[in-house]
Chimera marker file (.cmm) of the C-alpha trace (Angstrom):
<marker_set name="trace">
<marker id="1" x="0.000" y="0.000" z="0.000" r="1" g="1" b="0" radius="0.5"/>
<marker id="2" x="1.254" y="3.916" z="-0.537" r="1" g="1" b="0" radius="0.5"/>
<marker id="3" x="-0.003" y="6.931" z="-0.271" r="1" g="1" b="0" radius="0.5"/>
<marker id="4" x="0.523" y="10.294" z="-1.914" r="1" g="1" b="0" radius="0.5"/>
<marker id="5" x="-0.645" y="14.141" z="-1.678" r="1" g="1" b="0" radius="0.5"/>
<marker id="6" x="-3.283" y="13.103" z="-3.813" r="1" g="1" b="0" radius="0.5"/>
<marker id="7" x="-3.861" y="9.158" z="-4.791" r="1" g="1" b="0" radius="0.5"/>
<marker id="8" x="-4.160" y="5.928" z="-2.801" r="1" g="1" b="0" radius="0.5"/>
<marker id="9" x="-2.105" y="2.050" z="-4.039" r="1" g="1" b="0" radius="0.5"/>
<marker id="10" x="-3.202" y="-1.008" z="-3.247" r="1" g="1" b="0" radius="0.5"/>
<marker id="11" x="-2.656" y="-4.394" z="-3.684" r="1" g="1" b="0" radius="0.5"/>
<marker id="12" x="-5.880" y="-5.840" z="-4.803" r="1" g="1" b="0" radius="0.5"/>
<marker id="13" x="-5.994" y="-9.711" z="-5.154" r="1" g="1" b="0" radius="0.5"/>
<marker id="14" x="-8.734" y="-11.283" z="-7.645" r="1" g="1" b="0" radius="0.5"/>
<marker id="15" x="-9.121" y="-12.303" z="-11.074" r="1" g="1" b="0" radius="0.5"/>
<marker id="16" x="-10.379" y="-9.942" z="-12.911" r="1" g="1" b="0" radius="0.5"/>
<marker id="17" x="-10.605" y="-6.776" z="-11.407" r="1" g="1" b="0" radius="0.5"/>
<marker id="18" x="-12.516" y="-4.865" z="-14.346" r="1" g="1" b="0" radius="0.5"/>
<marker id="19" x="-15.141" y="-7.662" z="-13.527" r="1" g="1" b="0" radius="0.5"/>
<marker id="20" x="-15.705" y="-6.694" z="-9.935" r="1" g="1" b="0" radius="0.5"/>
<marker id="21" x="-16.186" y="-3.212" z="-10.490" r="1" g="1" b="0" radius="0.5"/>
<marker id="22" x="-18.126" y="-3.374" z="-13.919" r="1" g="1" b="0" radius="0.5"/>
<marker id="23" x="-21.538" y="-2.647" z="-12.195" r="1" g="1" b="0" radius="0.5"/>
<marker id="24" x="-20.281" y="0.720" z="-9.756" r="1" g="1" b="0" radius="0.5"/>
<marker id="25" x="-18.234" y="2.178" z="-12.809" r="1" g="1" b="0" radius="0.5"/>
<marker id="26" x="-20.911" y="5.104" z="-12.875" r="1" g="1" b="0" radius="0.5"/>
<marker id="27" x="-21.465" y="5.747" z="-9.247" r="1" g="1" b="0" radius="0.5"/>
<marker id="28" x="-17.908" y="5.548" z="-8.036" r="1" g="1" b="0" radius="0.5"/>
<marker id="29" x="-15.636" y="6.085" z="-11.036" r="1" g="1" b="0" radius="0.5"/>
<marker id="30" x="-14.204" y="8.095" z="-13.651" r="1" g="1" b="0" radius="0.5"/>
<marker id="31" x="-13.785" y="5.729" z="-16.810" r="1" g="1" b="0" radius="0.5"/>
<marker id="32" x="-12.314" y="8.721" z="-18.404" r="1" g="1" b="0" radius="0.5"/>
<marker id="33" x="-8.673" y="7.598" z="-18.985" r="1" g="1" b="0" radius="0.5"/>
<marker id="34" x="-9.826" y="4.479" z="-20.091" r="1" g="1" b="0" radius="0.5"/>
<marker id="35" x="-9.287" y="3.463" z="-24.013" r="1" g="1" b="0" radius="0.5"/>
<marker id="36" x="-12.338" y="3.317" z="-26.061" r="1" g="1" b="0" radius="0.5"/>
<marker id="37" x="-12.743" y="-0.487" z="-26.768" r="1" g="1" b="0" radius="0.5"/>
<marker id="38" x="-10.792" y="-0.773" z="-23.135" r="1" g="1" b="0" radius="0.5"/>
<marker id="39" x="-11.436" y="-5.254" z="-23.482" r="1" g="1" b="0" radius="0.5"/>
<marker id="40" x="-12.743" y="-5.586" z="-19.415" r="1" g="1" b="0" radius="0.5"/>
<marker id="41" x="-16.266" y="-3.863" z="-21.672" r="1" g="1" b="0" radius="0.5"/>
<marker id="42" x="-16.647" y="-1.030" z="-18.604" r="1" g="1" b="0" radius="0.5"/>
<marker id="43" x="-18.157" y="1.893" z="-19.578" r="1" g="1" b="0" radius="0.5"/>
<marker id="44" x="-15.424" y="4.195" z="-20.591" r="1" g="1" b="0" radius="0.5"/>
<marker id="45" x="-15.908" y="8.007" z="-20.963" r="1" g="1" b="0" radius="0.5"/>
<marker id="46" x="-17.981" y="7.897" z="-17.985" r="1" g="1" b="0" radius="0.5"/>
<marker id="47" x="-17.866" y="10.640" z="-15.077" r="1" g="1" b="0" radius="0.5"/>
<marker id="48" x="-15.005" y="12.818" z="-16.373" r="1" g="1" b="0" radius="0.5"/>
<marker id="49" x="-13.585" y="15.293" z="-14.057" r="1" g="1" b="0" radius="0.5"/>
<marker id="50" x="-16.498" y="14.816" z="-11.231" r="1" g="1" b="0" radius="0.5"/>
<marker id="51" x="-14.826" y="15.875" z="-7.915" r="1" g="1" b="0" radius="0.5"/>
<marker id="52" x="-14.658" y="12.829" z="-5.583" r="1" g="1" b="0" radius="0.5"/>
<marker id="53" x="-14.491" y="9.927" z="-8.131" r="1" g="1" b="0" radius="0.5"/>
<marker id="54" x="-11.320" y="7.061" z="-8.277" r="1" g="1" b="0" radius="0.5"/>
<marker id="55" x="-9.307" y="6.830" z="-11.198" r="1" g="1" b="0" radius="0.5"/>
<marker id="56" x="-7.133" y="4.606" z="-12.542" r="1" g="1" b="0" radius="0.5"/>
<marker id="57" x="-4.301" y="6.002" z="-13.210" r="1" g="1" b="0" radius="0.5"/>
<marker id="58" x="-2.307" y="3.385" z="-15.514" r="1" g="1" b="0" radius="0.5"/>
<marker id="59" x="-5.277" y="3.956" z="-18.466" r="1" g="1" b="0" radius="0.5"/>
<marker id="60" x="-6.337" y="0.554" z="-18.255" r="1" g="1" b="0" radius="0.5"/>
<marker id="61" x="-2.613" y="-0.916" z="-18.288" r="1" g="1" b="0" radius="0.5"/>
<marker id="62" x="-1.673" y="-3.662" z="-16.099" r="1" g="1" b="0" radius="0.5"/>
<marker id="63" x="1.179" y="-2.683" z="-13.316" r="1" g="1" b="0" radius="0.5"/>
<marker id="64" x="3.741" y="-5.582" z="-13.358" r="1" g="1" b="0" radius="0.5"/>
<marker id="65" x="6.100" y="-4.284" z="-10.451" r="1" g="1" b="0" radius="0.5"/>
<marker id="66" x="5.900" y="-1.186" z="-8.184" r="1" g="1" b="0" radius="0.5"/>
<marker id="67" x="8.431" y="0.196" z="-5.986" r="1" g="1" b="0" radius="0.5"/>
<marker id="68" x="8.107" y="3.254" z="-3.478" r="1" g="1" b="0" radius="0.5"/>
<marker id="69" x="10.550" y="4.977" z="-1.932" r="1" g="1" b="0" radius="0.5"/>
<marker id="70" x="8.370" y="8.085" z="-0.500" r="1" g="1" b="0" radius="0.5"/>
<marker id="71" x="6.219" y="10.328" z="-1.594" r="1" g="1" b="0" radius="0.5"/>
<marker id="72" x="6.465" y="11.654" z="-5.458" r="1" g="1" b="0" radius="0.5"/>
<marker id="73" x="9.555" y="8.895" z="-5.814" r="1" g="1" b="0" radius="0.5"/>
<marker id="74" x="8.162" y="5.959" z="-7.131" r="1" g="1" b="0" radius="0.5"/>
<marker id="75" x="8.213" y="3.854" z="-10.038" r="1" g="1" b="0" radius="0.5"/>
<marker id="76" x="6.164" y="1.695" z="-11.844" r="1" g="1" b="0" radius="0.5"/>
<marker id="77" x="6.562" y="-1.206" z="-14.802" r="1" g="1" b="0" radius="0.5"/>
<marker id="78" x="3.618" y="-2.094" z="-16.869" r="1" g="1" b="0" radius="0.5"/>
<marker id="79" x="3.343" y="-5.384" z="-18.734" r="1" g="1" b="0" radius="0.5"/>
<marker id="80" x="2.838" y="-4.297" z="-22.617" r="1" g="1" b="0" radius="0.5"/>
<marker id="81" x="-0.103" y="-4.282" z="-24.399" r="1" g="1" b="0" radius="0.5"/>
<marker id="82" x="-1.387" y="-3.771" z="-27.716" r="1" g="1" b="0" radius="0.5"/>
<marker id="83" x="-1.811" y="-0.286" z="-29.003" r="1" g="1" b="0" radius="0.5"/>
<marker id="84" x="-4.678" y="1.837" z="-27.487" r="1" g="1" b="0" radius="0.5"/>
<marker id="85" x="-8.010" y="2.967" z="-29.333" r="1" g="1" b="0" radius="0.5"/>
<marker id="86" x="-8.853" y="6.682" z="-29.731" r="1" g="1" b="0" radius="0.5"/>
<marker id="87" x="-9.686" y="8.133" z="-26.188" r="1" g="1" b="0" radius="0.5"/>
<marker id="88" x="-12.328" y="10.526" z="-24.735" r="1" g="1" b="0" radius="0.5"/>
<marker id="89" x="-12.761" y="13.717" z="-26.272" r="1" g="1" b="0" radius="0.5"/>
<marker id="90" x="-14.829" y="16.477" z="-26.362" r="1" g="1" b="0" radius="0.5"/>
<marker id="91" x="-16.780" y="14.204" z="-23.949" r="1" g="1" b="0" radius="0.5"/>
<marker id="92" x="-17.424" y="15.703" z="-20.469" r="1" g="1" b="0" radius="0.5"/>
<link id1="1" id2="2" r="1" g="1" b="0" radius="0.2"/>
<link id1="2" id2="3" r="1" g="1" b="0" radius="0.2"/>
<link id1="3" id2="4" r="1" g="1" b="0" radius="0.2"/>
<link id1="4" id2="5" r="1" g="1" b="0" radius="0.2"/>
<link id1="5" id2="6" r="1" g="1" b="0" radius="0.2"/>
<link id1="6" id2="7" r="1" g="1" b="0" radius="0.2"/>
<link id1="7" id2="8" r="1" g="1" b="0" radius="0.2"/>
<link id1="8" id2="9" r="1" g="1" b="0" radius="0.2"/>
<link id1="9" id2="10" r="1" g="1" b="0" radius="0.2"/>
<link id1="10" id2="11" r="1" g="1" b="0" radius="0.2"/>
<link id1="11" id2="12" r="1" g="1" b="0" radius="0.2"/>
<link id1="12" id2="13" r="1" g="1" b="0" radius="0.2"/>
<link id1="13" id2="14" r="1" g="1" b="0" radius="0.2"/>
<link id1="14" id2="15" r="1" g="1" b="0" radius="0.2"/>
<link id1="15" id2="16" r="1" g="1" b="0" radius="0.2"/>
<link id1="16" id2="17" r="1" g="1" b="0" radius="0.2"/>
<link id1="17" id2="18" r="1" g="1" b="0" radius="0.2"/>
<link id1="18" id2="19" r="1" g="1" b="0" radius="0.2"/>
<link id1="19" id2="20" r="1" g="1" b="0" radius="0.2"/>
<link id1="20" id2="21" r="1" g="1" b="0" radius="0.2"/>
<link id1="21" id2="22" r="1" g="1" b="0" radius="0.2"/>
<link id1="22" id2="23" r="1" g="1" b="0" radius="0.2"/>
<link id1="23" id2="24" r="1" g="1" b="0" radius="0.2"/>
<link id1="24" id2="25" r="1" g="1" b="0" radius="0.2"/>
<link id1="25" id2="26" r="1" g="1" b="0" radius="0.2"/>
<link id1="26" id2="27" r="1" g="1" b="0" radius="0.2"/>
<link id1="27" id2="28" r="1" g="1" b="0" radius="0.2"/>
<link id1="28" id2="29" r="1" g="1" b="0" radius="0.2"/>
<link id1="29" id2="30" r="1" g="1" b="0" radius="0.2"/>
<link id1="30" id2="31" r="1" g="1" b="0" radius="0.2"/>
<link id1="31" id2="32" r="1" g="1" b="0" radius="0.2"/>
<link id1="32" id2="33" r="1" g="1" b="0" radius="0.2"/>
<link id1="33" id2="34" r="1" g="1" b="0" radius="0.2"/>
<link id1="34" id2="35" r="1" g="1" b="0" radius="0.2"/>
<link id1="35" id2="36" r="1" g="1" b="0" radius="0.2"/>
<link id1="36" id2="37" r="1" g="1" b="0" radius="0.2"/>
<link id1="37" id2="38" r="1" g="1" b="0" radius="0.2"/>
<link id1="38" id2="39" r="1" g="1" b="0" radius="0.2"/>
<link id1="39" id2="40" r="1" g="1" b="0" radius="0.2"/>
<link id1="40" id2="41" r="1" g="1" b="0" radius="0.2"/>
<link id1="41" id2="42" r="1" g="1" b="0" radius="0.2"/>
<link id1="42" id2="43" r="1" g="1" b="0" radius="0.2"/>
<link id1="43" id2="44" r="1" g="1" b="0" radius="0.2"/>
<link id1="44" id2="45" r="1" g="1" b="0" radius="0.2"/>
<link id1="45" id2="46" r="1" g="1" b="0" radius="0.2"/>
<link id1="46" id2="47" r="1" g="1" b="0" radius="0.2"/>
<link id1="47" id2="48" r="1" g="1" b="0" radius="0.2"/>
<link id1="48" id2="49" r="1" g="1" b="0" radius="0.2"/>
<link id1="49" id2="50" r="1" g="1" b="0" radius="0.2"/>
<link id1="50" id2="51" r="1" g="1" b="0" radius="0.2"/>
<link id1="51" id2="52" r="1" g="1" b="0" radius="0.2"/>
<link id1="52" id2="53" r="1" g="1" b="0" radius="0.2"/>
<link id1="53" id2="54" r="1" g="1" b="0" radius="0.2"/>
<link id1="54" id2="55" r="1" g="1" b="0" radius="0.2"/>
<link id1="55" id2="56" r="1" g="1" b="0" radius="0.2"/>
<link id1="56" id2="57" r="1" g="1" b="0" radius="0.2"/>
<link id1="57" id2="58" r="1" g="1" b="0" radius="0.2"/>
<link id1="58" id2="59" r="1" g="1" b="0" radius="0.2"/>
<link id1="59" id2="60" r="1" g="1" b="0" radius="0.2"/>
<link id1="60" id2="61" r="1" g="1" b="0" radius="0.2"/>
<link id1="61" id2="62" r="1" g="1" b="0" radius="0.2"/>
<link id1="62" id2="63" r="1" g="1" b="0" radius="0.2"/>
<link id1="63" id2="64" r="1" g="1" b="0" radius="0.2"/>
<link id1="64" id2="65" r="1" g="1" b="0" radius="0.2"/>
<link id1="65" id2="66" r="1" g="1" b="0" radius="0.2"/>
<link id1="66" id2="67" r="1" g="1" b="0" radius="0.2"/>
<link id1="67" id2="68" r="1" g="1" b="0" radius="0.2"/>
<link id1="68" id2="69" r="1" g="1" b="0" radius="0.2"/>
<link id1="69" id2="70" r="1" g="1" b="0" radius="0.2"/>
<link id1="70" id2="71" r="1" g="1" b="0" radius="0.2"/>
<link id1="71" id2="72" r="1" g="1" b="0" radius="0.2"/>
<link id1="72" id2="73" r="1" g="1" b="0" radius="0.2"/>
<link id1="73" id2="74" r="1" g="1" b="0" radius="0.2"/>
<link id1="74" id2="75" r="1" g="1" b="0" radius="0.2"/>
<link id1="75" id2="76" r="1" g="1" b="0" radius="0.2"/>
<link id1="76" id2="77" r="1" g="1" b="0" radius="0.2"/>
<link id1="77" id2="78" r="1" g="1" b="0" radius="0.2"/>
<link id1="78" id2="79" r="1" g="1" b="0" radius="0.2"/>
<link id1="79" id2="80" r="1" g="1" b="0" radius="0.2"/>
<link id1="80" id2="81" r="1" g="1" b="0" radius="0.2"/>
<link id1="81" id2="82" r="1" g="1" b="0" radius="0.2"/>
<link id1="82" id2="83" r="1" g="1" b="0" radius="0.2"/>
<link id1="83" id2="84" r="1" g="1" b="0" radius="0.2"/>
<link id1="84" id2="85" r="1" g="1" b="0" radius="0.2"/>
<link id1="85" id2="86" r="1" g="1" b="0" radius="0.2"/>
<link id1="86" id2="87" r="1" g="1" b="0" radius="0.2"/>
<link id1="87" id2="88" r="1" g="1" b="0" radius="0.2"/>
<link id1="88" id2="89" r="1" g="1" b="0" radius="0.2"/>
<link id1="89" id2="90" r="1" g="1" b="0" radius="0.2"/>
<link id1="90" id2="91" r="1" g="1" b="0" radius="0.2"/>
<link id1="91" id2="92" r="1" g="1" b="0" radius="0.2"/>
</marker_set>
């Protein structure tokens, strides 16, 4: 777990972690950074910029390895993925 000025990590162990949130996407979420055609099927585009909402942070990318030294000195691998779809614009 870490903890910055402004954004909570955690270790979350499941299977499919797009699964178990699929249904509170629009009350608790903004799907905004997500890829259009993101493949967990979420809503993307959904609650951009409303005050009080989580984010992920990675865009939909999967983090392979994190390490945390402090605050604001971190760093963070992703496993690769194919290349993204055309994101959320104009959409607010």
């Amino acid at each position: 777990m870490y903890t910055d000025t402004d954004s909570l990590m955690y270790h979350i162990k499941t299977d499919d972690f797009y699964a178990d949130i699929r249904n509170d996407v629009k009350k608790w979420y903004d799907a905004s950074e997500l890829p259009v055609g993101h493949l967990s099927g979420i809503p993307v585009c959904v609650n951009k910029k409303v005050p009080g909402m989580m984010k992920d942070k990675t865009k939909g990318k999967i983090m392979k390895e994190v390490v945390v030294m402090r605050a604001k000195l971190y760093s963070i691998k992703m496993y690769e993925e194919a290349k993204e779809n055309t994101k959320c614009k104009g959409i607010v």
